[in-house]
C-alpha positions in Angstrom: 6.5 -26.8 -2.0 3.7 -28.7 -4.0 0.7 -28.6 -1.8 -1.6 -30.4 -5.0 -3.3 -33.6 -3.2 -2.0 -36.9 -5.1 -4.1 -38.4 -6.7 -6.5 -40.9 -5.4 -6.2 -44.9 -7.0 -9.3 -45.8 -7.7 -10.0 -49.8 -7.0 -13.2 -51.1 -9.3 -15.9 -52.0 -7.4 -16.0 -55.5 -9.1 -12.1 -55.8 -7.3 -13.8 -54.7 -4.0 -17.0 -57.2 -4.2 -14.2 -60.1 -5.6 -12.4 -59.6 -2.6 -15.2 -59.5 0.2 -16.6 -62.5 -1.3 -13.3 -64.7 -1.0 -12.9 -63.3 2.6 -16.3 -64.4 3.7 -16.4 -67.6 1.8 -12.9 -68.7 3.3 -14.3 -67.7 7.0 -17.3 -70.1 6.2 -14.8 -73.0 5.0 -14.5 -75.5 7.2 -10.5 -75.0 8.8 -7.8 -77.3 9.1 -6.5 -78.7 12.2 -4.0 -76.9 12.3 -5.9 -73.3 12.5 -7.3 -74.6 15.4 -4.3 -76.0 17.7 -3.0 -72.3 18.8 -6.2 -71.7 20.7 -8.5 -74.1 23.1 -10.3 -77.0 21.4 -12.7 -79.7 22.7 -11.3 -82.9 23.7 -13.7 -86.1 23.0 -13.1 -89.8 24.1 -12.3 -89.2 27.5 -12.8 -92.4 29.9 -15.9 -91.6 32.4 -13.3 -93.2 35.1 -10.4 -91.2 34.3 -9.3 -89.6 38.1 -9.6 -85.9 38.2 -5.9 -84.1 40.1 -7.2 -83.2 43.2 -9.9 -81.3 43.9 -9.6 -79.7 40.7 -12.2 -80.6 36.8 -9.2 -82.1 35.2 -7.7 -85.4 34.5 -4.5 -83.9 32.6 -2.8 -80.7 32.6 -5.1 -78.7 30.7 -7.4 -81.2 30.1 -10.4 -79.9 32.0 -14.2 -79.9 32.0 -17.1 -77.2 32.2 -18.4 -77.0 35.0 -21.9 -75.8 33.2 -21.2 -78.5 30.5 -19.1 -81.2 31.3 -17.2 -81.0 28.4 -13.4 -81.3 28.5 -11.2 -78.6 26.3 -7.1 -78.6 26.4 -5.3 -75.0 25.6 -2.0 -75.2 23.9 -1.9 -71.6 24.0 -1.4 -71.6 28.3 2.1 -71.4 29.1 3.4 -74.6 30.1 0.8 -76.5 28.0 2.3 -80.0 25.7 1.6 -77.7 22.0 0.3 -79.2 18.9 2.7 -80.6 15.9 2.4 -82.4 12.7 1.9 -86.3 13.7 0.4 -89.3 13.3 -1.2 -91.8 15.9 -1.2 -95.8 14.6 -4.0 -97.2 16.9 -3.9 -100.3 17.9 -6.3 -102.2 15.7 -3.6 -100.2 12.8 -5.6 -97.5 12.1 -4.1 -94.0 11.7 -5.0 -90.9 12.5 -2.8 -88.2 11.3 -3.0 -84.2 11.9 -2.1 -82.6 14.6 -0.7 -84.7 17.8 0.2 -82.9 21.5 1.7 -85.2 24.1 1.2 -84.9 27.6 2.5 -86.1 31.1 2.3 -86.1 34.8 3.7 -84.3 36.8 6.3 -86.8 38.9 6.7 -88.3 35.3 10.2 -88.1 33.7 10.2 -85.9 30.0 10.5 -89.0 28.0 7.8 -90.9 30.0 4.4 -89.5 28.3 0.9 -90.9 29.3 -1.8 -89.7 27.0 -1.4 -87.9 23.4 -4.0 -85.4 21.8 -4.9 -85.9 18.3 -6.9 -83.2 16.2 -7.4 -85.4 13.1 -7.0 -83.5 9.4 -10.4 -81.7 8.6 -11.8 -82.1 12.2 -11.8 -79.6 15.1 -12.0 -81.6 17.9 -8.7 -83.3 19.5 -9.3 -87.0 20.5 -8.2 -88.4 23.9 -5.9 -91.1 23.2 -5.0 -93.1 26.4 -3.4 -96.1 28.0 -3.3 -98.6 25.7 -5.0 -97.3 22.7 -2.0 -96.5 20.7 0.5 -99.1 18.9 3.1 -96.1 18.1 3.0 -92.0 18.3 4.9 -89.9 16.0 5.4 -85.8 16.0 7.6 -84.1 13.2 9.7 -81.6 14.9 12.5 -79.5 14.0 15.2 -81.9 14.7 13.5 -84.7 13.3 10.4 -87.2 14.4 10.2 -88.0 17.9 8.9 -91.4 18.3 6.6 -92.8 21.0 6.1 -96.7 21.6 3.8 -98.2 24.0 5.9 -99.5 27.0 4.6 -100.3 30.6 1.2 -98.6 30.8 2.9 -95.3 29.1 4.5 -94.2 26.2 8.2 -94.0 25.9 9.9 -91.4 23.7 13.2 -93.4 21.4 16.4 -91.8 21.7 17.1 -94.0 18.7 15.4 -95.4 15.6 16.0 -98.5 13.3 16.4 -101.9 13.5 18.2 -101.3 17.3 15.9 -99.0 19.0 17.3 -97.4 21.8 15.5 -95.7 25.0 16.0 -94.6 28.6 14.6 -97.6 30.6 11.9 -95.4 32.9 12.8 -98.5 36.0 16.3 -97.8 36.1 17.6 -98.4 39.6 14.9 -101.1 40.6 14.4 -104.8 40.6 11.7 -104.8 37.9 11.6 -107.1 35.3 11.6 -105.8 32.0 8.7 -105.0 30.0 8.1 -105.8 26.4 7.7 -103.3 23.7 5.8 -104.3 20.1 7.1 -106.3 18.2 8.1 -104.8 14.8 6.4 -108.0 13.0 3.4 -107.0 15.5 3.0 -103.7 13.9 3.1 -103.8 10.6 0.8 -107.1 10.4 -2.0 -104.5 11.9 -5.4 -104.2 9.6 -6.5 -100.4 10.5 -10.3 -103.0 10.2 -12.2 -100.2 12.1 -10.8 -97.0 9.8 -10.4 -93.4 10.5 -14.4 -92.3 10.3 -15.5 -95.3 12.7 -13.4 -93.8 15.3 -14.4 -90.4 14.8 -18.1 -91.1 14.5 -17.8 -93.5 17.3 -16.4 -91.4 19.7 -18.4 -88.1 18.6 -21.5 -90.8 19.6 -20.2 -90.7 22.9 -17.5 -93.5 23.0 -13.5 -93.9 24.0 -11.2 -95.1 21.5 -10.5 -98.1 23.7 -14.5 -98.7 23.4 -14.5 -98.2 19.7 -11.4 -100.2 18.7 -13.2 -103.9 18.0 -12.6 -106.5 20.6 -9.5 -109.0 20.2 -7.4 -106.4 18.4 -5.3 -105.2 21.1 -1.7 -105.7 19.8 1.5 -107.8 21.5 1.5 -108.7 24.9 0.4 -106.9 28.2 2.1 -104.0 28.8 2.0 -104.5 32.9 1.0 -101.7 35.7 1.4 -97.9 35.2 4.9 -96.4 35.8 5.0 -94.5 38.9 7.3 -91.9 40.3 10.8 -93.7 39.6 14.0 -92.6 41.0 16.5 -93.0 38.7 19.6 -92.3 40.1 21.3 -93.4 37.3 21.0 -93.2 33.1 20.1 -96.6 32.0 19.4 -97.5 28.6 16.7 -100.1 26.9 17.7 -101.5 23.6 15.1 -103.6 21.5 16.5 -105.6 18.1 13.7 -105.6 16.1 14.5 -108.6 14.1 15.0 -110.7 17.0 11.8 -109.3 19.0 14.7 -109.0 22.2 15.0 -106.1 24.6 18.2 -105.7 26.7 18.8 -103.3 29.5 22.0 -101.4 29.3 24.0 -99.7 32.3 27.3 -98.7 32.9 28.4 -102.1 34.2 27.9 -104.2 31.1 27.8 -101.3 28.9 31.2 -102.0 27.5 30.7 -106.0 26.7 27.6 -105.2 25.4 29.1 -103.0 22.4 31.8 -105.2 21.7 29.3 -107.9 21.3 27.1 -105.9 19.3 30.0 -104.7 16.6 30.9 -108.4 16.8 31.5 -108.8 12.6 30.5 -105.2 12.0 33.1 -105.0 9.0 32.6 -101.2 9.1 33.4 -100.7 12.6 37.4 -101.0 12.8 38.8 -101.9 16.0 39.5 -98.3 17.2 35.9 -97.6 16.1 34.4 -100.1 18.7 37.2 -99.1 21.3 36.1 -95.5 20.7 31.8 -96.3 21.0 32.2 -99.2 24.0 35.3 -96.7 26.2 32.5 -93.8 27.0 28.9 -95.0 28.2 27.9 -91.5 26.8 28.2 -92.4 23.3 25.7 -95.0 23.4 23.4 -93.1 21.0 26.2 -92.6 19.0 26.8 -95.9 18.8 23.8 -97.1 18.3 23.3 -94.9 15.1 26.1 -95.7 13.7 25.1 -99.4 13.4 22.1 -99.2 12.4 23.2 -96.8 9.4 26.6 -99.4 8.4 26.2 -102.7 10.3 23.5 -104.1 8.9 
C-alpha cells in the first residue's frame, strides 16, 4: 500500500486575493429584488387608517408592525404566507412597477378574490403596499402562465381567461347585486404613467401611500362600488367582459347555453357540433371561451 501523502495543489495567492475581493465586493452590491423575497422585508405605503385583525399589529396576514418601531414587515418565508413572483403592477395614473409582486387576501375571501398586492420594485428592498384602488391591473408570471388581476368591486379579481372576452368567477354569485364594472380596455391603455416609477418610490419612502402620491383626477373608469364581503356562493357563476364593446355579462347555468350559441353566432371556425359540444356542458366555459378568442375573431 502507498502510504506517500499526495501532493498538495497549490492556489496563487493572486487567485486567493482575486477571489476574496469579488466575494466582498458582490456582498456590498446593492441585491435585486428578488434576493430579498425569501426572507422578511419592510412594507412602506401602508394607509395610517388601515384596521388592524383583532387585537393583533397587523392589517394583513403577515403584514405586521414593530411594536418598538412601528414599521410594518411581511415574511414570505412563514408557512401559509401569499410568496413573491416575477410581476408587474400598472397603477392607476399608468405607471408600472415591475419586480417582484405577492398577492394577498382575507380570510372569508374566496382564492380568486385578492384585496391588496406587495410589490418589491427591481433594484429596491422594500415591498410597497398597494391597496384598494391603487392598481388599474396586477400581473404574476407563474409556472402555468400569467395570472391576471383586474380591479373589480373594491378588490382584485383573478381572470380565468384572457383576450378580447375575459372571463372570471363573478365573486356575487347567488345575490341580487347589480353588476360592477371592470376597466375598460380603451381605459387602460390611454393611461400616461405622468407620475413615474421614482415619484412613487420617493414619495412613499417620504412617508406617503400610493393612493396619496398618485396625482389628483387620475383615478381610472368608473367607481368600483363597496368592498366584497363574505359571499356565499352556492353556485359557480361566471363574469364575461367583451373588451371591444366595454359590456360585462353574468353567466349561470340557466342562460349558459343561449349565451354560447349567441356568442359563436358567425364564428366560421366553430362548426355546428363545435358549438353543440362548448354550449351542452356549463363546465367547458373556459374552454369555450379560449377557443374564441384564439379563432373567432
Amino acid at each position: 500500500m502507498n502510504n506517500t501523502p499526495a501532493k498538495r495543489r497549490h492556489i496563487p495567492f493572486a487567485a486567493i486575493f482575486f477571489l476574496a475581493m469579488v466575494m466582498a465586493f458582490g456582498l456590498i452590491l446593492p441585491q435585486p429584488a428578488a434576493a430579498f423575497t425569501k426572507q422578511k422585508v419592510n412594507v412602506i405605503g401602508v394607509p395610517g387608517d388601515a384596521q388592524p385583525i383583532g387585537k393583533t399589529r397587523c392589517v394583513f396576514a403577515g403584514v405586521c408592525s414593530s411594536k418598538k418601531t412601528g414599521i410594518f414587515t411581511y415574511d414570505p418565508g412563514i408557512w401559509g404566507m401569499a410568496k413573491f413572483y416575477d410581476g408587474e403592477v400598472l397603477l392607476r395614473d399608468g405607471t408600472k412597477l415591475t419586480g417582484r409582486v405577492a398577492i394577498l387576501n382575507r380570510a372569508a375571501d374566496w382564492n380568486f378574490v385578492k384585496r391588496i398586492a406587495l410589490v418589491i420594485p427591481e433594484g429596491e428592498t422594500d415591498a410597497i403596499y398597494i391597496g384598494e384602488g391603487d392598481a388599474a391591473l396586477i400581473t404574476q408570471q407563474r409556472k402555468k402562465g400569467p395570472r391576471v388581476f383586474d380591479p373589480y368591486d373594491g378588490a382584485y379579481l383573478q381572470r380565468l381567461v384572457s383576450g378580447t372576452l375575459r372571463l372570471s368567477y363573478n365573486p356575487a354569485a347567488g345575490t341580487s347585486r347589480p353588476l360592477s364594472d371592470f376597466l375598460p380596455a380603451g381605459t387602460i391603455g390611454s393611461l400616461s404613467g405622468a407620475l413615474g416609477r421614482q415619484g412613487v418610490i420617493d414619495a412613499l419612502k417620504d412617508g406617503r401611500t400610493v393612493s396619496q402620491s398618485l396625482s389628483e383626477g387620475t383615478s381610472a373608469g368608473r367607481a368600483l362600488g363597496d368592498a366584497l364581503g363574505s359571499i356565499e356562493i352556492t353556485e359557480k357563476e361566471y363574469l364575461l367582459y367583451d373588451e371591444r364593446a366595454d359590456q360585462l355579462t353574468a353567466l349561470t347555468k340557466a342562460n349558459y347555453r343561449g349565451a354560447m350559441e349567441r356568442l359563436f353566432t358567425g364564428c366560421a371556425a366553430a362548426d355546428a357540433k363545435t358549438v353543440k359540444s362548448f354550449a351542452k356542458k356549463y363546465k367547458k366555459i373556459e374552454e369555450a371561451i379560449s377557443f374564441y378568442n384564439a379563432s373567432c375573431l
